[in-house]
DSSP file (Angstrom, degrees, kcal/mol; ACC not computed):
  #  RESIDUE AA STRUCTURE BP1 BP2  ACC     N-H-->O    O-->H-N    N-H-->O    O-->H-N    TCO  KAPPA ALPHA  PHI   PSI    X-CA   Y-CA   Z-CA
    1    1 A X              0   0    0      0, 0.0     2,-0.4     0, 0.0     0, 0.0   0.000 360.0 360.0 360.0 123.3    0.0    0.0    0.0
    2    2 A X        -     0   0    0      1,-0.0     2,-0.3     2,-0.0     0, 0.0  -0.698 360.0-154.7 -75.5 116.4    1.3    3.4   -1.0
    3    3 A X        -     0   0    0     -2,-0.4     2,-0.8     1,-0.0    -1,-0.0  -0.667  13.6-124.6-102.9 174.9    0.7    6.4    1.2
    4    4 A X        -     0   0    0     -2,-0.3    -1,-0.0     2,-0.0     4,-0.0  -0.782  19.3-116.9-120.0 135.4    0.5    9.6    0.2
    5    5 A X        -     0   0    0     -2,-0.8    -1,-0.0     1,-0.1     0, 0.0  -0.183  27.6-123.5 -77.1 162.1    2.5   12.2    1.5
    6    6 A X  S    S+     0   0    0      1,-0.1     2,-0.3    11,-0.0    -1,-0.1   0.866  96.8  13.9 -65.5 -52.5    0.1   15.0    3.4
    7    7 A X        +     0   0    0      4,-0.0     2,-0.3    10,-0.0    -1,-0.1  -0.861  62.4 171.3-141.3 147.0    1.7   17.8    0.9
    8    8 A X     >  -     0   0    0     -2,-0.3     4,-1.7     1,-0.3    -4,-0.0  -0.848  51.8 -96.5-141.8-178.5    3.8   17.6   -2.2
    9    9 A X  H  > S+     0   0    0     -2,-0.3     4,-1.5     2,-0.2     3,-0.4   0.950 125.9  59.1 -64.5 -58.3    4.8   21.0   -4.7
   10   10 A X  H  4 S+     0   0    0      1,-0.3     6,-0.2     2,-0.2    -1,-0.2   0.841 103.6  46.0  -3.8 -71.4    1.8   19.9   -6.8
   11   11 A X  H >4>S+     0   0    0      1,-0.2     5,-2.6     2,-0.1     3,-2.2   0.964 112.5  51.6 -56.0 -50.3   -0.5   20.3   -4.0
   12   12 A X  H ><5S+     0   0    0     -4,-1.7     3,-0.9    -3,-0.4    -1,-0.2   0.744 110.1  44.0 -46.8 -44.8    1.0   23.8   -3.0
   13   13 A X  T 3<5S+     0   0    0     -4,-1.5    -1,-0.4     1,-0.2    -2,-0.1  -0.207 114.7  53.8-107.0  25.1    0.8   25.7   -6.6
   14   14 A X  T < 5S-     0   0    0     -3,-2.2    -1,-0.2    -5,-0.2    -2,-0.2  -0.073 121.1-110.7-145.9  26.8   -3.0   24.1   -7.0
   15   15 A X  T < 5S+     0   0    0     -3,-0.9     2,-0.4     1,-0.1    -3,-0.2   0.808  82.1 118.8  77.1  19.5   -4.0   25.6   -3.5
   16   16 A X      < +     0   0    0     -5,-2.6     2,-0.2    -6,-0.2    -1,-0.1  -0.589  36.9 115.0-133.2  86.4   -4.3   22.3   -1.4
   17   17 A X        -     0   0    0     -2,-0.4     2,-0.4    -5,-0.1     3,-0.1  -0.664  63.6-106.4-141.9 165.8   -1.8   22.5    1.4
   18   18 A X    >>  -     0   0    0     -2,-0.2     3,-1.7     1,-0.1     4,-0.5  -0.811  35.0-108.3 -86.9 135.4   -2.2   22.8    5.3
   19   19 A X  G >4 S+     0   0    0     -2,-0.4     3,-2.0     1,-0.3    -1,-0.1   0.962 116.6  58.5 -29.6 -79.4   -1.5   25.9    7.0
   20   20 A X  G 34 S+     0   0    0      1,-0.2    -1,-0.3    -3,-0.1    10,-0.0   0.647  89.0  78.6 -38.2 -26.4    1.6   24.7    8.5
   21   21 A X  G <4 S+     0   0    0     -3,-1.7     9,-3.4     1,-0.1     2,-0.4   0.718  91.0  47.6 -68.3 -19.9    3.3   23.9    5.0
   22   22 A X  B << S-A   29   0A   0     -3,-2.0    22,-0.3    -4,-0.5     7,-0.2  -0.970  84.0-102.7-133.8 158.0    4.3   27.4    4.0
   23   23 A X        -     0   0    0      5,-2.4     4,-0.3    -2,-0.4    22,-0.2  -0.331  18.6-150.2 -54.9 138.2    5.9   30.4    5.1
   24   24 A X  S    S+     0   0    0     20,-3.3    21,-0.2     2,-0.2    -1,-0.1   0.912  97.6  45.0 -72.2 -42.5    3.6   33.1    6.0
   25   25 A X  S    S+     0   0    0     19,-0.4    -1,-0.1     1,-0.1    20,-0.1   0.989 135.0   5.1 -53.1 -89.4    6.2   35.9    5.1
   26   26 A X  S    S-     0   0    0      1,-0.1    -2,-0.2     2,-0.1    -3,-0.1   0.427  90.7-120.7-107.8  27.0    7.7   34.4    1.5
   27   27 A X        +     0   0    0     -4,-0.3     2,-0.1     1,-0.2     3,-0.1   0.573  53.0 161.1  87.1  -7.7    5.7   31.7    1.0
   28   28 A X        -     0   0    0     -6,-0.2    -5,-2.4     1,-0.1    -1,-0.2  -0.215  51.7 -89.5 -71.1 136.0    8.6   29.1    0.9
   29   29 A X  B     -A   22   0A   0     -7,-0.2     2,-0.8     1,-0.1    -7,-0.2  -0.176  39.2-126.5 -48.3 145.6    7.6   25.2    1.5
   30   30 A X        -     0   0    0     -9,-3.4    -1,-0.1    -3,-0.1     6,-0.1  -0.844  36.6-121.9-112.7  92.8    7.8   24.4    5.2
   31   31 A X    >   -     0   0    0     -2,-0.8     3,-0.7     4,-0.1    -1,-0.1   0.216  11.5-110.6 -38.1 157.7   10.1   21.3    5.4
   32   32 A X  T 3  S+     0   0    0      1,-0.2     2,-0.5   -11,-0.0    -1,-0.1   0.897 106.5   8.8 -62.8 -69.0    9.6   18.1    6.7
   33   33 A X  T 3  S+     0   0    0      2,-0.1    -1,-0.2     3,-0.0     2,-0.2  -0.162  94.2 120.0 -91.4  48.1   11.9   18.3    9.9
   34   34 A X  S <  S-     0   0    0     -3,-0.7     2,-0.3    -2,-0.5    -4,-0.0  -0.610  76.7 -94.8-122.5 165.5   12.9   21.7   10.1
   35   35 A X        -     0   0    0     -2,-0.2     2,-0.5     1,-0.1    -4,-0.1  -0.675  36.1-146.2-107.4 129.0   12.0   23.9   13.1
   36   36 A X        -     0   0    0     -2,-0.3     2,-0.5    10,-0.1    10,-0.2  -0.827  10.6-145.6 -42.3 110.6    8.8   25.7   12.2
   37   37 A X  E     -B   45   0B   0      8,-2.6     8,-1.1    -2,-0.5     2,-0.5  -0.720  22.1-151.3-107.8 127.8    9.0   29.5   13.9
   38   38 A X  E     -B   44   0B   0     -2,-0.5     2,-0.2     6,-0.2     6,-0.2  -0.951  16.1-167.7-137.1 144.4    5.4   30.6   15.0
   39   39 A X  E >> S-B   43   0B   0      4,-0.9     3,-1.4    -2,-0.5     4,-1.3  -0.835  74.4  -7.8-100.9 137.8    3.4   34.1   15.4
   40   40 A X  T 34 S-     0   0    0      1,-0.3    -1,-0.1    -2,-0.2    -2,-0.0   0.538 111.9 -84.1  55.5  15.9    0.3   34.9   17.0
   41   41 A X  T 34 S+     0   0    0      2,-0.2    -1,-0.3     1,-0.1     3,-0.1   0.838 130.5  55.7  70.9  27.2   -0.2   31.2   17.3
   42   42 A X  T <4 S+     0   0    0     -3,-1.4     2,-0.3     1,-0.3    -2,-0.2   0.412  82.5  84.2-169.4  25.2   -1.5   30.8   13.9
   43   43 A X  E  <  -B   39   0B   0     -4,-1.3    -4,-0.9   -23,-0.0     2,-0.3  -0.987  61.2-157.0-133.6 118.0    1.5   32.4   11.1
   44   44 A X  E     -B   38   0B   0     -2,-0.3   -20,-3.3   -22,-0.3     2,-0.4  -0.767  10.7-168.7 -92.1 158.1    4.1   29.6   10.5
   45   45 A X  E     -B   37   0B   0     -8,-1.1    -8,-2.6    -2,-0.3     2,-0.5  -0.985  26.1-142.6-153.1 133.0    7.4   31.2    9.4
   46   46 A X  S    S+     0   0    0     -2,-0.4     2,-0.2   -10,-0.2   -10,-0.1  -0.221  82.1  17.4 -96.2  50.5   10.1   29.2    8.0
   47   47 A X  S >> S-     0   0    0     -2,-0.5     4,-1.8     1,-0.1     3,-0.6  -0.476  77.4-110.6 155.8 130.9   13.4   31.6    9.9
   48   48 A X  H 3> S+     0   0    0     -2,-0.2     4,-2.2     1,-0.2     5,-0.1   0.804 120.4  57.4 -22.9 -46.7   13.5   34.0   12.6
   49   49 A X  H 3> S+     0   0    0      1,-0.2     4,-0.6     2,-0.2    -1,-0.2   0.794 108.6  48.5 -92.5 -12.8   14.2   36.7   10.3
   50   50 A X  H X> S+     0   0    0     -3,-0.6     4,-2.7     2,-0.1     3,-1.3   0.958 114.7  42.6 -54.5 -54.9   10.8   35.8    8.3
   51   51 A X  H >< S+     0   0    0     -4,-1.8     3,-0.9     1,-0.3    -2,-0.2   0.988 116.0  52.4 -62.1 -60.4    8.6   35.6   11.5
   52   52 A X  H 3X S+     0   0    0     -4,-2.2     4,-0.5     1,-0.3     3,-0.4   0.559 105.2  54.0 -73.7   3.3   10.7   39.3   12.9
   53   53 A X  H <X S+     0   0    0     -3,-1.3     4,-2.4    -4,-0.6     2,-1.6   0.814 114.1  42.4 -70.5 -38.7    9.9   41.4    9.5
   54   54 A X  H << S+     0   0    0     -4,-2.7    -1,-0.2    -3,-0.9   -29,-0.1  -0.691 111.1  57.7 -92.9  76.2    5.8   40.4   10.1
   55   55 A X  H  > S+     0   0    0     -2,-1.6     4,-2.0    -3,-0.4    -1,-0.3  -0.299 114.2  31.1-126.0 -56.0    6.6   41.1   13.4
   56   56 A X  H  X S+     0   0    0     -4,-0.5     4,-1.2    -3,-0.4    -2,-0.2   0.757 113.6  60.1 -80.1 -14.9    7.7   44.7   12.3
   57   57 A X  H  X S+     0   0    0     -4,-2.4     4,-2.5     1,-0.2    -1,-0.2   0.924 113.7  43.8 -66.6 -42.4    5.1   44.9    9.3
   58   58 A X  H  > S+     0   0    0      2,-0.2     4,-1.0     1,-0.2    -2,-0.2   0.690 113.5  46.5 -95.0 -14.2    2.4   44.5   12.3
   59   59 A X  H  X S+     0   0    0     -4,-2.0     4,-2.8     2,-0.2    -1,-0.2   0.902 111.5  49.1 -49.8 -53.3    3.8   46.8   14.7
   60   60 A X  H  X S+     0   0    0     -4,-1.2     4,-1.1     1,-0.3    -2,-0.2   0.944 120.7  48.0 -66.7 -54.4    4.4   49.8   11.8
   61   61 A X  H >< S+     0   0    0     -4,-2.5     3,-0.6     1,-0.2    -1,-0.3   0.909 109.7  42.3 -51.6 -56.0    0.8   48.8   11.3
   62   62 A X  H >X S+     0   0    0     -4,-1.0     4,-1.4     1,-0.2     3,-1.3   0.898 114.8  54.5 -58.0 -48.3   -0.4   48.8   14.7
   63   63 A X  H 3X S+     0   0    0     -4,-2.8     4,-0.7     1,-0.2    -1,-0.2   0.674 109.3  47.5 -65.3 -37.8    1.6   52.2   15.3
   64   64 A X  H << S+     0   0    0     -4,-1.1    -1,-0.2    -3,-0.6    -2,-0.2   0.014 109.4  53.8 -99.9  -4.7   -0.2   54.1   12.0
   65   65 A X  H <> S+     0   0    0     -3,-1.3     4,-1.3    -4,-0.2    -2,-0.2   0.710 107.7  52.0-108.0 -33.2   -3.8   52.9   13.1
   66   66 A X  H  X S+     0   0    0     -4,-1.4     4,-3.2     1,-0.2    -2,-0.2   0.852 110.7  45.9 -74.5 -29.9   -3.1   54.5   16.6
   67   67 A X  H  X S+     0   0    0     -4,-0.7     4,-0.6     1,-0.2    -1,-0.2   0.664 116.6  45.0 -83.9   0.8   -2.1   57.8   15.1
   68   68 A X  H  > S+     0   0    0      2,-0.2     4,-0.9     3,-0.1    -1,-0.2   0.794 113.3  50.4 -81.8 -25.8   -4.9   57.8   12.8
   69   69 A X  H  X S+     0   0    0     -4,-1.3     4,-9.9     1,-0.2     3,-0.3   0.985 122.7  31.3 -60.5 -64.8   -7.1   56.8   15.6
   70   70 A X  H  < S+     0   0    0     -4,-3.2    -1,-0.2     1,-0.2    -2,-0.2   0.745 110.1  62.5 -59.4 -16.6   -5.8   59.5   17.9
   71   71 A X  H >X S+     0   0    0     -4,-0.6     4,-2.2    -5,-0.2     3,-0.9   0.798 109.3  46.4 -79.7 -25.2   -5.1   62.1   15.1
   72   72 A X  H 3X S+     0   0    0     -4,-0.9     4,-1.2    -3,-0.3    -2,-0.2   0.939 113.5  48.3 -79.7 -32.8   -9.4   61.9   14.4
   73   73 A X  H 3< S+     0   0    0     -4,-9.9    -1,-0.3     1,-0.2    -2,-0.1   0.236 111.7  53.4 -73.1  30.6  -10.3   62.2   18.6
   74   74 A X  H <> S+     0   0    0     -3,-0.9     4,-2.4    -5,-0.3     3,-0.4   0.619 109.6  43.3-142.3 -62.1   -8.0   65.1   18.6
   75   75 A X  H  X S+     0   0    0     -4,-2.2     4,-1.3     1,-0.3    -2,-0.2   0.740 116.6  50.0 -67.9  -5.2   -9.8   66.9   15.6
   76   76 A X  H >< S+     0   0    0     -4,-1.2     3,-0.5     1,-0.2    -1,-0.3   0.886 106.4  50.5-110.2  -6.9  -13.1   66.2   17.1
   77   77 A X  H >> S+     0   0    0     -3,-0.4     4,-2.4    -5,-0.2     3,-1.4   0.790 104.3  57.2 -57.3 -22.6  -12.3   67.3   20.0
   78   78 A X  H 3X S+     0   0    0     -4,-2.4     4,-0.7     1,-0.2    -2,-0.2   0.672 111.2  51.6 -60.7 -18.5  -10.9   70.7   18.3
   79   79 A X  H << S+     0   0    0     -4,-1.3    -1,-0.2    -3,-0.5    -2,-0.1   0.372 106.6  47.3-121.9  34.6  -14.5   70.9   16.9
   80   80 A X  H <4 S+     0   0    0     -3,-1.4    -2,-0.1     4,-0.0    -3,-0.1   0.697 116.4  47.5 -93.7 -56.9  -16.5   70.4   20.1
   81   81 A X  H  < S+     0   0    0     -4,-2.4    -2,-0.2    -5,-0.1    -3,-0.1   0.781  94.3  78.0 -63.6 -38.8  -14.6   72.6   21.5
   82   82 A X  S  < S-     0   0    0     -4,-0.7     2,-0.1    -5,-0.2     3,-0.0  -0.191  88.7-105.4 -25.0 105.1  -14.5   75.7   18.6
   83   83 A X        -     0   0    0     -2,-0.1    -1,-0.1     1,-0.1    -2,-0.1  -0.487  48.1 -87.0 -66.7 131.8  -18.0   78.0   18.7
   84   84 A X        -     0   0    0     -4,-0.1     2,-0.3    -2,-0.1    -1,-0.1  -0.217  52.5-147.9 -15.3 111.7  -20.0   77.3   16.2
   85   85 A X        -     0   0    0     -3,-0.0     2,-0.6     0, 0.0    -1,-0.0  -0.924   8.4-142.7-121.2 138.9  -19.1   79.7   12.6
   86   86 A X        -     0   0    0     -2,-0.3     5,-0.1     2,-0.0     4,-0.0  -0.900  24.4-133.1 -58.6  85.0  -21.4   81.0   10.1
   87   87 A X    >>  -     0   0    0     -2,-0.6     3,-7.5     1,-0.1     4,-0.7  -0.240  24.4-111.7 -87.7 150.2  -19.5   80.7    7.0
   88   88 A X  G >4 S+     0   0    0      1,-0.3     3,-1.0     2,-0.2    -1,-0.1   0.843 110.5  61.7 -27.0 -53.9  -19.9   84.2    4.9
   89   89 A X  G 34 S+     0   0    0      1,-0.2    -1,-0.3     2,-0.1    -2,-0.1   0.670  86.5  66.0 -40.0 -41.7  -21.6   83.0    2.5
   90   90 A X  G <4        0   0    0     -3,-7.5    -1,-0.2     1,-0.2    -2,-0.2   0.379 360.0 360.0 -91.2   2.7  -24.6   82.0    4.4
   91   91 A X    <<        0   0    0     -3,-1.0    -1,-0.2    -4,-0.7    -2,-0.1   0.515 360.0 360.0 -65.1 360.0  -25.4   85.9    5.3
């Protein structure tokens, strides 16, 4: 009896792989007994230096949603605070 092995290139390039068979970063085939490096408990990464750029892409991320967050409470608080204007126009 022939088994078949869980993942082969085949499978990979026609979209039928396991999570755990490629790098989340470049995408490179996840050997068979090679040390799998994992993020967020669900990103397999085939190197340290894969896993610690999408470490720094989701920080720089994280970092650029907080100043957007805070750059919008910061104008709407400039326009609670502001009286009310008429613009010219409306005279």
């Amino acid at each position: 009896m022939f088994l078949r092995p869980c993942c082969d290139d085949a499978d990979v390039l026609h979209g039928h792989h396991h999570y755990l068979d490629i790098c989340f970063r470049c995408r490179k085939l996840l050997a068979g007994n090679r040390d799998i490096f994992m993020y967020r408990g669900d990103m397999p990464f085939c190197s340290e230096e894969c896993r610690q750029e999408q470490i720094e892409i989701d920080e720089a991320r994280e970092q650029r949603s907080k100043q957007t967050v805070g750059a919008e409470q910061q104008r709407q608080r400039q326009q609670k605070q502001s009286p009310a204007r008429i613009p010219v126009w409306a005279w």
